[in-house]
DOLUM-989825 format. One record per residue (C-alpha): x, y, z; residue number from 1. Coordinates in steps of 0.02 Angstrom, whole numbers, plus 32768, in hexadecimal, padded with zeros to 4 digits. Example, Ala and Ser with C-alpha at 12.3 -4.5 7.8 and 13.67 -1.06 7.14 Angstrom:
2
<site xx="8267" yy="7F1F" zz="8186" nr="1"/>
<site xx="82AC" yy="7FCB" zz="8165" nr="2"/>
//
This chain:
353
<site xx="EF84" yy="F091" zz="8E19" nr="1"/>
<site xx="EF52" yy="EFD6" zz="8E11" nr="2"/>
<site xx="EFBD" yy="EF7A" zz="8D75" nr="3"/>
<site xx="EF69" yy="EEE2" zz="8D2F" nr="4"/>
<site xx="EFB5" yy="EE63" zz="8CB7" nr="5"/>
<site xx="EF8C" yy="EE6A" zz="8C01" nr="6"/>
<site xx="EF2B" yy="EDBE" zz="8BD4" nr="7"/>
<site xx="EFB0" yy="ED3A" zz="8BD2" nr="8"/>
<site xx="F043" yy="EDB9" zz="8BAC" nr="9"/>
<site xx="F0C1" yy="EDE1" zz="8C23" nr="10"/>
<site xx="F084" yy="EE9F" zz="8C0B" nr="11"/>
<site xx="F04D" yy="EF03" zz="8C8C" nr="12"/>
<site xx="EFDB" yy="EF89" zz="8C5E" nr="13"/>
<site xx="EF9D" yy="F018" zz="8CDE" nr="14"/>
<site xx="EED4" yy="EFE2" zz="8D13" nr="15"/>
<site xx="EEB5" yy="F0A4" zz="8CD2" nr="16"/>
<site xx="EEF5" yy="F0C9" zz="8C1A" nr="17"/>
<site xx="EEDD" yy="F184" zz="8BBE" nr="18"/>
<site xx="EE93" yy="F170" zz="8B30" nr="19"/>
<site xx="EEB7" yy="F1FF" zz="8AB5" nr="20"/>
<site xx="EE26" yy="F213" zz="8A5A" nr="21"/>
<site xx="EE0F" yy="F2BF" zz="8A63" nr="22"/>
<site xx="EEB5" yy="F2F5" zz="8A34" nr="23"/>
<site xx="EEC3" yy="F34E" zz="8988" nr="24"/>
<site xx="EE08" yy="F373" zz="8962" nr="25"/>
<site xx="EE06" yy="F349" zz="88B4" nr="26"/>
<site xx="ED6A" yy="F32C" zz="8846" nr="27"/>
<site xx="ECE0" yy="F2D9" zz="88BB" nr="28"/>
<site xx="ED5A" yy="F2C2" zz="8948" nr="29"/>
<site xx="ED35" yy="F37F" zz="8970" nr="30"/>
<site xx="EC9B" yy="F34B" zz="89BC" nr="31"/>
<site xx="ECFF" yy="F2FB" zz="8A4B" nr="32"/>
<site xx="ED75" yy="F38D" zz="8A66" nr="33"/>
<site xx="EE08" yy="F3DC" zz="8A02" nr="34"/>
<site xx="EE95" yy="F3C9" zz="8A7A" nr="35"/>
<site xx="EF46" yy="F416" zz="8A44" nr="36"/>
<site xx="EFFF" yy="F3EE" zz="8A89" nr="37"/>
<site xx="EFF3" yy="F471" zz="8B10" nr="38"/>
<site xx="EF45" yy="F418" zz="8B53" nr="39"/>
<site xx="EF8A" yy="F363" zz="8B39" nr="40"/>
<site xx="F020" yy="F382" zz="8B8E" nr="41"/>
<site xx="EFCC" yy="F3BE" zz="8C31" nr="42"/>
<site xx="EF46" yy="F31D" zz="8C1F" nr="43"/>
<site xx="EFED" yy="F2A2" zz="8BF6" nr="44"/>
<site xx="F054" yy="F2D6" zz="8C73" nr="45"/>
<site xx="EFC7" yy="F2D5" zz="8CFD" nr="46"/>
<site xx="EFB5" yy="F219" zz="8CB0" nr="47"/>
<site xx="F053" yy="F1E8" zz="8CC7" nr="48"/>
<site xx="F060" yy="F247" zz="8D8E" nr="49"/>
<site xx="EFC7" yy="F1D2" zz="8DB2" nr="50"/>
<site xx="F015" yy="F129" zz="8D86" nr="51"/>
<site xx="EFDC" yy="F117" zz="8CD5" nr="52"/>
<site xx="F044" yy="F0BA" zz="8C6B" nr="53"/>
<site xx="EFDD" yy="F095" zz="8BCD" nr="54"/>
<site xx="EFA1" yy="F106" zz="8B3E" nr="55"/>
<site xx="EF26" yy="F0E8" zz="8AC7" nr="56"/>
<site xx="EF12" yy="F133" zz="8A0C" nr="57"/>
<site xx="EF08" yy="F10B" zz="8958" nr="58"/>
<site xx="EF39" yy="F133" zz="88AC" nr="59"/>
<site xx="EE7A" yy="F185" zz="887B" nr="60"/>
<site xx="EE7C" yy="F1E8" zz="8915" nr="61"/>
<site xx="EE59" yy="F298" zz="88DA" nr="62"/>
<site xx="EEA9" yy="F253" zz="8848" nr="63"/>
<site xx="EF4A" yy="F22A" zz="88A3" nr="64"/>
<site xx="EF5B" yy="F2BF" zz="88F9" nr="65"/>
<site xx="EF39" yy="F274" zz="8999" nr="66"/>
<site xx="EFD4" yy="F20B" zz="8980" nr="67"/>
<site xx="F047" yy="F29A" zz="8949" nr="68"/>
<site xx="F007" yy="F2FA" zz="89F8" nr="69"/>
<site xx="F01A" yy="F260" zz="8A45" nr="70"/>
<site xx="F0C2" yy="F23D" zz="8A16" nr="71"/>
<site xx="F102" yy="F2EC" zz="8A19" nr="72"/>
<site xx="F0C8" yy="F302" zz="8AD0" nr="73"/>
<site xx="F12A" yy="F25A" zz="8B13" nr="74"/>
<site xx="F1D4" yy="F292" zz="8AD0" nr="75"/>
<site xx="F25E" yy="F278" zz="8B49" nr="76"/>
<site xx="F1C5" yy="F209" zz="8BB3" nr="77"/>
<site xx="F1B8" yy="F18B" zz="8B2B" nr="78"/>
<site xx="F218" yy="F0F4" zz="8B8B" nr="79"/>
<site xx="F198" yy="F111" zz="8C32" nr="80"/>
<site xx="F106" yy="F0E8" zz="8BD3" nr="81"/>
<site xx="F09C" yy="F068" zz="8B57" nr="82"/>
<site xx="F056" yy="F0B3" zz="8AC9" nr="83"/>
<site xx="EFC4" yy="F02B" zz="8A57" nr="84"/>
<site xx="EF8C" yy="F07C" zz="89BA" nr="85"/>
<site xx="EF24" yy="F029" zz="8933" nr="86"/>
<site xx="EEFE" yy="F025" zz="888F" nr="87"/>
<site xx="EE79" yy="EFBB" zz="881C" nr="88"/>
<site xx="EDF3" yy="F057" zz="87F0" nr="89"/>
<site xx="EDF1" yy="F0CE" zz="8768" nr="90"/>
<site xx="EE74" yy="F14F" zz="8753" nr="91"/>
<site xx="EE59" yy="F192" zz="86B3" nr="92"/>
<site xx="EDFE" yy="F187" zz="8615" nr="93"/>
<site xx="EE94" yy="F10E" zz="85B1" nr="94"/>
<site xx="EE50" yy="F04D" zz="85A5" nr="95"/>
<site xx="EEB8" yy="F018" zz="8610" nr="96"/>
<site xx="EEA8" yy="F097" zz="86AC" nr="97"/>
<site xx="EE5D" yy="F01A" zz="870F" nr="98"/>
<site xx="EE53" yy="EF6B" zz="8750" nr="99"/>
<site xx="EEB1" yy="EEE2" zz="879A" nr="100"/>
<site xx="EF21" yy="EEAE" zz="86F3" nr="101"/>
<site xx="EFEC" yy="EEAB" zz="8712" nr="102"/>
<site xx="EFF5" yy="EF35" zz="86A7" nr="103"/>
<site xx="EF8C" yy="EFB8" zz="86EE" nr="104"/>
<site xx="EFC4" yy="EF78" zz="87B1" nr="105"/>
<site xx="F084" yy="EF7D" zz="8784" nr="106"/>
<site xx="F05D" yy="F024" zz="8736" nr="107"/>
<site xx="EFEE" yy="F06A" zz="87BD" nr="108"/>
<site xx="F06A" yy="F02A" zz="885D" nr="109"/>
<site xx="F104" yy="F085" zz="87FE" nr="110"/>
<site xx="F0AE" yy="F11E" zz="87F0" nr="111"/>
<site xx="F058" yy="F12B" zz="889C" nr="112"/>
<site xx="F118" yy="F100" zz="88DD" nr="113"/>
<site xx="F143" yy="F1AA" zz="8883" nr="114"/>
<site xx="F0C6" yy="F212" zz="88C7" nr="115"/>
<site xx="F0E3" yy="F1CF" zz="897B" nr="116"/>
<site xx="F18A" yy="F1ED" zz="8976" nr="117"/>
<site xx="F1CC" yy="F142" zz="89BA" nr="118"/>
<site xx="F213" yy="F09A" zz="8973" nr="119"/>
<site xx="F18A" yy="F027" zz="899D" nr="120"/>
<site xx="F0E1" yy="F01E" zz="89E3" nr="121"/>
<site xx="F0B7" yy="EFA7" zz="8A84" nr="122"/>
<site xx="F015" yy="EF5C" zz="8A4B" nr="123"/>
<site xx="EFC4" yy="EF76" zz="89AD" nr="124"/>
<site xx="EF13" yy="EF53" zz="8980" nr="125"/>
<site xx="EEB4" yy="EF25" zz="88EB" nr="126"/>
<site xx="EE11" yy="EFA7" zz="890C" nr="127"/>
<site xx="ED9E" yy="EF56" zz="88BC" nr="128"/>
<site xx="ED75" yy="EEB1" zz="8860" nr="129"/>
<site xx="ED97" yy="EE92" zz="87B1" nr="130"/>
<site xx="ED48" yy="EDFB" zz="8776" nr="131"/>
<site xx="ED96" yy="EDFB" zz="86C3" nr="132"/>
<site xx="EE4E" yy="EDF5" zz="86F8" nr="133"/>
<site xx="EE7B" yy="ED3E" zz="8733" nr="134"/>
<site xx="EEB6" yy="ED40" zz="87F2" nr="135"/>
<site xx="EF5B" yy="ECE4" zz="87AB" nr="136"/>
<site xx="EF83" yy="ED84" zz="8744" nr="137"/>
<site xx="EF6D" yy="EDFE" zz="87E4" nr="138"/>
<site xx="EFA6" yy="ED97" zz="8861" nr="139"/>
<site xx="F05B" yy="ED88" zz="87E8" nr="140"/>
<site xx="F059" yy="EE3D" zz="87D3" nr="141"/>
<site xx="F059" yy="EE43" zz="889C" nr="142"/>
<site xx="F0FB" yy="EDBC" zz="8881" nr="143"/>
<site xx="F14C" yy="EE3C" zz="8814" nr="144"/>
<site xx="F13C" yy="EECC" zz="888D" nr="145"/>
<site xx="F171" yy="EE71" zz="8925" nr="146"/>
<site xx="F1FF" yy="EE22" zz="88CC" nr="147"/>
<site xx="F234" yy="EECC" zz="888F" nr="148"/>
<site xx="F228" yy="EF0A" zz="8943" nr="149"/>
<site xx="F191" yy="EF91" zz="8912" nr="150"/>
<site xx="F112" yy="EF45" zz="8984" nr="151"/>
<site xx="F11D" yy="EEEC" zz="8A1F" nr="152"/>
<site xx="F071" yy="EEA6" zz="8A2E" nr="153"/>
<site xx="EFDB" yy="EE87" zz="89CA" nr="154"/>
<site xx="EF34" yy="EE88" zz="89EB" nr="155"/>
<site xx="EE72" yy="EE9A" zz="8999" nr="156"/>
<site xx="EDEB" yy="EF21" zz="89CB" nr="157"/>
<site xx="ED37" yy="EF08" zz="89A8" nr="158"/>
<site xx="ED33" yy="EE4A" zz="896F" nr="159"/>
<site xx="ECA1" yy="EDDB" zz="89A2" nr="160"/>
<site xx="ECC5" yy="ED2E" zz="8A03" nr="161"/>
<site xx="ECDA" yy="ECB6" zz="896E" nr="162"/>
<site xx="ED53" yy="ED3A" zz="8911" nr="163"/>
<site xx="EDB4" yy="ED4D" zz="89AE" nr="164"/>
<site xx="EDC3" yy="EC99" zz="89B9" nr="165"/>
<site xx="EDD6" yy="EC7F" zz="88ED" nr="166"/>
<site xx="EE82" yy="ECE1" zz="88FE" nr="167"/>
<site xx="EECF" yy="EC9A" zz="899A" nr="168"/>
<site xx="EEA5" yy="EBEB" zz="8956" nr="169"/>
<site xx="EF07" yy="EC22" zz="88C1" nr="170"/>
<site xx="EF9A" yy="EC76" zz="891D" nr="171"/>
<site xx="EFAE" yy="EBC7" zz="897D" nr="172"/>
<site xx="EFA0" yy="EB62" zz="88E6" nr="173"/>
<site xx="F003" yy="EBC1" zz="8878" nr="174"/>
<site xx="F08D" yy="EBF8" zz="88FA" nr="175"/>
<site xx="F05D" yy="ECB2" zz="88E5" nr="176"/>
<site xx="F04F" yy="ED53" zz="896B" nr="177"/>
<site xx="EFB2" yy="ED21" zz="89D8" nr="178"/>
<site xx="EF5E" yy="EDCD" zz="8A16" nr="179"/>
<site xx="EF8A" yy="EDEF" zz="8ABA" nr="180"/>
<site xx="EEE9" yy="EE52" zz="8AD6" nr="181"/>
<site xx="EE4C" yy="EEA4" zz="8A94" nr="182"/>
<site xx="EDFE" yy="EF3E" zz="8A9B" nr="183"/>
<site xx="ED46" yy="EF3D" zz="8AA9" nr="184"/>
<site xx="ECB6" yy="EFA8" zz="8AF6" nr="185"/>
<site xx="EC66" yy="EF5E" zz="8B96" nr="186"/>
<site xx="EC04" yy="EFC8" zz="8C0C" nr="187"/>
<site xx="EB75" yy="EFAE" zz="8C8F" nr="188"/>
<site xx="EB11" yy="EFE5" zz="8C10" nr="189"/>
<site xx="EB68" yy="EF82" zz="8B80" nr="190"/>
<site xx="EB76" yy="EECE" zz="8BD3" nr="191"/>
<site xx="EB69" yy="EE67" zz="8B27" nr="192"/>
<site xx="EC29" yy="EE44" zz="8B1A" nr="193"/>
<site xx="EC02" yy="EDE4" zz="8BB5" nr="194"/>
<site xx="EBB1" yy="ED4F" zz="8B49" nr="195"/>
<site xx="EC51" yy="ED22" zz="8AE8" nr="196"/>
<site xx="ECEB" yy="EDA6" zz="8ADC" nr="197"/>
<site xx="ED07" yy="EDA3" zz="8BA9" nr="198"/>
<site xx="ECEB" yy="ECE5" zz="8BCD" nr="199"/>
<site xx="ED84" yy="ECD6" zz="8B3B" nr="200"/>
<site xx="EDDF" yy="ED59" zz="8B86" nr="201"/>
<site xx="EDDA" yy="ECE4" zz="8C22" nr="202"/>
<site xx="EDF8" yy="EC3C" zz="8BC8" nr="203"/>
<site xx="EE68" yy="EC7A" zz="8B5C" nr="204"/>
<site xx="EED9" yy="ECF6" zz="8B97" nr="205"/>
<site xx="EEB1" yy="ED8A" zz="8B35" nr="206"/>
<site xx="EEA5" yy="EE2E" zz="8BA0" nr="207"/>
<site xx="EE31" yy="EE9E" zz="8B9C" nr="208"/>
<site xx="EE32" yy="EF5E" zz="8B76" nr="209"/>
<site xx="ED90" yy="EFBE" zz="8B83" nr="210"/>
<site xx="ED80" yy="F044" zz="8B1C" nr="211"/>
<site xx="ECF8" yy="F0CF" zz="8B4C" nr="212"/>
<site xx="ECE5" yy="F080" zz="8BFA" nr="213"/>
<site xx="EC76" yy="F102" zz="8C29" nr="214"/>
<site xx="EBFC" yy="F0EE" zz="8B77" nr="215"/>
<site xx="EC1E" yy="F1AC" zz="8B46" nr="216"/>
<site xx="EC12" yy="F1EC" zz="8BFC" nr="217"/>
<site xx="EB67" yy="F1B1" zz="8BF9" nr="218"/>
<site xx="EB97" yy="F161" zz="8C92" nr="219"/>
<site xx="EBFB" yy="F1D9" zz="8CDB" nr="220"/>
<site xx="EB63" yy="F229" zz="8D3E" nr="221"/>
<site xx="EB66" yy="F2D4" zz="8CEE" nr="222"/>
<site xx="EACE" yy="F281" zz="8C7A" nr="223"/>
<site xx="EA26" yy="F25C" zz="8CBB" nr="224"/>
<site xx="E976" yy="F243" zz="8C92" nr="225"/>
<site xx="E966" yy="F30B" zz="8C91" nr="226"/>
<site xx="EA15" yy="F351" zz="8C7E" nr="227"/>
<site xx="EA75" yy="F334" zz="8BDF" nr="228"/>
<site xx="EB18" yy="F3A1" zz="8BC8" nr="229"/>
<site xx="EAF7" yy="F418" zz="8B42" nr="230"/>
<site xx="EBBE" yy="F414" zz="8B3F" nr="231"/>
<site xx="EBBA" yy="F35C" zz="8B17" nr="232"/>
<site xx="EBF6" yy="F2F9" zz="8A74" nr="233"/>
<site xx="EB4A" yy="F2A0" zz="8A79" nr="234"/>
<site xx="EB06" yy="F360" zz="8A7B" nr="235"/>
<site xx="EB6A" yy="F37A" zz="89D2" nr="236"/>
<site xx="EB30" yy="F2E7" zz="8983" nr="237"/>
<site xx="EB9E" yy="F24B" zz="89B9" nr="238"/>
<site xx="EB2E" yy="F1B1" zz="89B1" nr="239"/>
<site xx="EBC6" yy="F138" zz="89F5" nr="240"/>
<site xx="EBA6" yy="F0C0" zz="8A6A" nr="241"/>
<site xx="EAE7" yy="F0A7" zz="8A3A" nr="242"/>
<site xx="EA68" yy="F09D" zz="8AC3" nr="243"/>
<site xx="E9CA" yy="F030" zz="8AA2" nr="244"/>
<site xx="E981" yy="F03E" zz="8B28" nr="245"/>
<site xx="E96C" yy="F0E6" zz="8B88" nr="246"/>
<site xx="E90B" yy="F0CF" zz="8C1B" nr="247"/>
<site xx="E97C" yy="F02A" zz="8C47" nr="248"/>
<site xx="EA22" yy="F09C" zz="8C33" nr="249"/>
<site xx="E9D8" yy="F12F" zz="8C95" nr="250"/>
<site xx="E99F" yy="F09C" zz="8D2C" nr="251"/>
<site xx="EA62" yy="F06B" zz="8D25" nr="252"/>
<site xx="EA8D" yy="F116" zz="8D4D" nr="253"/>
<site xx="EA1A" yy="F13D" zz="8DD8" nr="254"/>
<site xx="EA69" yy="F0AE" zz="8E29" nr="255"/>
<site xx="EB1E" yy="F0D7" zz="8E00" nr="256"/>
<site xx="EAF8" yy="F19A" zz="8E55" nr="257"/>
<site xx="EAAB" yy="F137" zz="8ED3" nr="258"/>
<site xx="EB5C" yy="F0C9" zz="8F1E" nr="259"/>
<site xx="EBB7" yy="F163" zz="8EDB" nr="260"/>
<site xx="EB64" yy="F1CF" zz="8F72" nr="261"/>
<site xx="EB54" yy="F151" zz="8FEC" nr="262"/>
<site xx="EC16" yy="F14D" zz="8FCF" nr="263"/>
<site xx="EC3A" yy="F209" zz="8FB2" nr="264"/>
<site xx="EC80" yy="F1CD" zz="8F13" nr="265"/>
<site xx="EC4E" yy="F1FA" zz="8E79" nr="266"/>
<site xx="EBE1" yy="F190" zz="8DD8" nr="267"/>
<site xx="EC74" yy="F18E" zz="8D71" nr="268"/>
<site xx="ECD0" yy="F136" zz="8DE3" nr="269"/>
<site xx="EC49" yy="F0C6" zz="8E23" nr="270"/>
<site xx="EC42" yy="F07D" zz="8D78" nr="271"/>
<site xx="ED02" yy="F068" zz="8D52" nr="272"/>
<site xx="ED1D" yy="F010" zz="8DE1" nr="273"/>
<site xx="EC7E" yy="EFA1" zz="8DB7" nr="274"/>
<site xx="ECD7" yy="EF7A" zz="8D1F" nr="275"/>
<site xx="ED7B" yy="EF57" zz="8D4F" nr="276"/>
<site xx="ED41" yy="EED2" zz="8DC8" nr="277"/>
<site xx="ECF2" yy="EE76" zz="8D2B" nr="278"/>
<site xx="ED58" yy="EDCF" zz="8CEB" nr="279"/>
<site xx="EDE0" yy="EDE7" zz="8C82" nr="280"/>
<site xx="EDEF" yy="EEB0" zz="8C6F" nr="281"/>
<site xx="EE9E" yy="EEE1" zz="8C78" nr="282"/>
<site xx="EE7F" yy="EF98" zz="8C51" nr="283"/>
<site xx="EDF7" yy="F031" zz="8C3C" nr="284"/>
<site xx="EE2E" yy="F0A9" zz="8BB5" nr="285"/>
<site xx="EDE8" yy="F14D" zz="8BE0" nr="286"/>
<site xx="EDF3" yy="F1ED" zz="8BB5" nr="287"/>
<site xx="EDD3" yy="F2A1" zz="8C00" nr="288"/>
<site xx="EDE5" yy="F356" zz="8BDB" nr="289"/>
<site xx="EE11" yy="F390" zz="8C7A" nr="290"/>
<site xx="EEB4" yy="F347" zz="8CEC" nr="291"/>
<site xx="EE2B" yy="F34D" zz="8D76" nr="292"/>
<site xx="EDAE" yy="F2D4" zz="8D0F" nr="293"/>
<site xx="EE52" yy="F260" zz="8D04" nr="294"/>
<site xx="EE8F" yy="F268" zz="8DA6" nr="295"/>
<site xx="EDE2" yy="F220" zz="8DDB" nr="296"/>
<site xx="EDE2" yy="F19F" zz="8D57" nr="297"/>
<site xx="EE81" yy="F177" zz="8DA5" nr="298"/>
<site xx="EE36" yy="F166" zz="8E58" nr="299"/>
<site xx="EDB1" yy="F0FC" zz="8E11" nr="300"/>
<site xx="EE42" yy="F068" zz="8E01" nr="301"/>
<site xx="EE57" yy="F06F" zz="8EDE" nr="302"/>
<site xx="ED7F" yy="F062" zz="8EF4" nr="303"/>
<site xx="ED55" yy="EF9A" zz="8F2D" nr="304"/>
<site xx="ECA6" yy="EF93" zz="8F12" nr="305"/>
<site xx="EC3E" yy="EF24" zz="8F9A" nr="306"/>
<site xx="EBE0" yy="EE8C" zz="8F61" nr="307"/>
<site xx="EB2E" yy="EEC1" zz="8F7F" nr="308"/>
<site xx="EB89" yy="EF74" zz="8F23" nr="309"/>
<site xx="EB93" yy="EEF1" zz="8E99" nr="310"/>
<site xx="EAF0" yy="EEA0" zz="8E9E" nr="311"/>
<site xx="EAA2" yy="EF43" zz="8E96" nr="312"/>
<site xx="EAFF" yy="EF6A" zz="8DFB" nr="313"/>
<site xx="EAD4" yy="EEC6" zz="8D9F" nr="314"/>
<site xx="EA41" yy="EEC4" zz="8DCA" nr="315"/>
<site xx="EA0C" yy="EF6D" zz="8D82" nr="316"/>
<site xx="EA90" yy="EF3C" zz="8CCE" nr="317"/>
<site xx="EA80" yy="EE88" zz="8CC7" nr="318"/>
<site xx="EA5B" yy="EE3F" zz="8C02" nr="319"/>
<site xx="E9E0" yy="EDDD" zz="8BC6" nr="320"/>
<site xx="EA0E" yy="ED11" zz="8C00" nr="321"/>
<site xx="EA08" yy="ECEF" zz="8B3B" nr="322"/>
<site xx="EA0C" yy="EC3E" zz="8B0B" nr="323"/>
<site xx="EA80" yy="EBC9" zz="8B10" nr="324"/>
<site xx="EAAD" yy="EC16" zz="8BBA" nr="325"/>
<site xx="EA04" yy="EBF6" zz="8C10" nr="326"/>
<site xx="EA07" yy="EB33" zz="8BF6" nr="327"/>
<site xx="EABE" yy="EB35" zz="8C27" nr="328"/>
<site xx="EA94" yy="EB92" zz="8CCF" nr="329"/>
<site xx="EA12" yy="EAFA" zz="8CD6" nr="330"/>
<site xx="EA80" yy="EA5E" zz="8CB4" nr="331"/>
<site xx="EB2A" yy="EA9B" zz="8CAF" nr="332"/>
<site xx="EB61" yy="EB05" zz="8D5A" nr="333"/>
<site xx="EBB0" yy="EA74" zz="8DAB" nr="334"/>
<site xx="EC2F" yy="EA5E" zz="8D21" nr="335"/>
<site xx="EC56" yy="EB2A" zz="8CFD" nr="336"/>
<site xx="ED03" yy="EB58" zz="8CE0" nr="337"/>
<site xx="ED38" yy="EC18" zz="8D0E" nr="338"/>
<site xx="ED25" yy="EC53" zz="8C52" nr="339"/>
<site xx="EC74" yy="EC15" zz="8C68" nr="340"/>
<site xx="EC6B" yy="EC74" zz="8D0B" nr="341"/>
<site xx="EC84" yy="ED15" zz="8CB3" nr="342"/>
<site xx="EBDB" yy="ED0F" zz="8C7F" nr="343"/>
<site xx="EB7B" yy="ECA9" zz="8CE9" nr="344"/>
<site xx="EBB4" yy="ED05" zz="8D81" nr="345"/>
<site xx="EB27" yy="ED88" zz="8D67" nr="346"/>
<site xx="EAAA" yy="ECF6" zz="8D71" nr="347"/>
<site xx="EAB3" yy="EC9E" zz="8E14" nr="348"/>
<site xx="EA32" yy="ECE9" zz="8E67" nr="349"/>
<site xx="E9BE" yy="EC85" zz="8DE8" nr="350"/>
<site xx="E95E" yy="EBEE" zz="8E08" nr="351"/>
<site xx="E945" yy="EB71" zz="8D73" nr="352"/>
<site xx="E901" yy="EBC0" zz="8CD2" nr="353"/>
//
């Protein structure tokens, strides 16, 4: 297993994490799986026997369910590992069972500490954005917890560039926790976080956490233009991560099957090692029902892909050049730092606009 600093922490996080998604089955969660201890265990343990040190949940995870599995299943294990839950979304139907206020975060970290059966939780994430709590309030809640010794980290999942930026602007002006990472979705088929999130990842020392690193499996190579899984979550009804553009998504994936036989590897890890060689990306949260289907993640972390590998890859996934980025690429390459890299990297291959 490759380990990779978290942002500007001193944390190191395994390059593959296990996300437990699919742990509990509650309410629409059953369209990803319904996995009990018994199954958890065997996936957890064949985690940890791989070099994975990092595991992913949250408190509306089947309801927090997943966290109770989660946390029974790592008893006696609990000082090998990292555990980063999260809370910010709806948990129930009381006004305040949701959002970023001090109340419902205290409230939500204190009860997700019960149900995973430890003292404190590594890195914690807001989940989402709330716009109508001030940063200063959540960002002090964070103070609170880390003071107290419930939390170790903090961090955001889901925020756009100038939110991202809003709050560590206001944890350096106001002297409060500055998030040590965020969790976002970034795939050769989603390359938008590209335009802002990674070139601050880069400039500012935030790392990165992928979350559905292979869009729903969508990448994984099982789907194609005339095979779709009748086993799948998309074949139940989950519509997460959208695709807007079919034909462009099934092009990526002839490509990705493509390297993976000219390698005798396989899709899935074609494009986990594509994204791990991204800027900024400290680790791919995945998940699996099988210990085979994580044991190959896990391999995916040892595959070097070779430049033209690379090329081939962009050139199939690469985003629109949206403006300002085009006139920058015009007037602005000689004086490029590495955050601006992180973008214009895909683009060098282009004459002027």
């Amino acid at each position: 297993m490759q380990y990779r600093t978290l942002g500007r922490s001193g944390l190191k996080v395994s390059a593959i994490a296990m996300g437990t998604f699919s742990f509990g089955g509650k309410g629409d969660f059953a369209m990803v799986a319904n996995q009990g201890v018994a199954e958890a265990r065997r996936l957890v343990d064949t985690c940890i026997d791989g070099g994975i040190n990092l595991f992913d949940t949250a408190n509306m995870y089947s309801l927090g369910r997943s966290e109770e599995i989660l946390g029974e299943v790592l008893e006696g294990k609990r000082d090998e590992v990292l555990i980063c839950s999260k809370a910010r979304m709806k948990i129930g139907v009381g006004i305040n069972d949701e959002g970023a206020s001090r109340y419902h975060i205290i409230r939500e970290c204190e009860r997700s500490l019960k149900r995973l059966r430890t003292d404190r939780i590594d890195l914690y994430l807001m989940h989402e954005w709330d716009g109508l709590t001030p940063l200063e309030e959540t960002l002090s809640a964070f103070e609170t917890l880390q003071a107290q010794g419930k939390i170790r980290y903090a961090g955001c999942s889901n925020y756009a560039g100038w939110q991202l930026m809003k709050a560590l602007g206001i944890a350096e002006r106001d002297g409060l926790p500055r998030f040590a990472a965020q969790q976002i979705h970034y795939t050769l088929e989603a390359r938008e976080a590209e335009y802002e999130l990674l070139p601050i990842a880069v400039d500012q020392g935030v790392g990165v956490m992928i979350w559905s690193p292979l869009a729903a499996g969508l990448l994984s190579g099982a789907f194609t233009r005339d095979t779709f899984p009748q086993d799948s979550r998309q074949a139940a009804g989950w519509s997460e991560p959208p695709i807007r553009d079919q034909e462009r998504l099934w092009a990526i994936v002839d490509v990705l099957r493509e390297i993976a036989a000219e390698r005798s590897l396989t899709a899935a890890q074609i494009s986990l090692a594509w994204t791990l060689s991204r800027p900024g990306i400290a680790t791919l949260v995945t998940g699996g029902l099988t210990p085979e289907q994580f044991q190959e993640n896990i391999a995916a972390a040892s595959v070097e892909l070779t430049p033209e590998e690379l090329e081939r890859l962009n050139q199939v996934s690469r985003p629109p050049y949206i403006y300002p980025y085009w006139h920058q690429h015009n007037f602005a390459a000689d004086r490029f730092s590495p955050a601006d890299w992180a973008l214009h990297d895909s683009y060098r291959d282009l004459g002027k606009i």
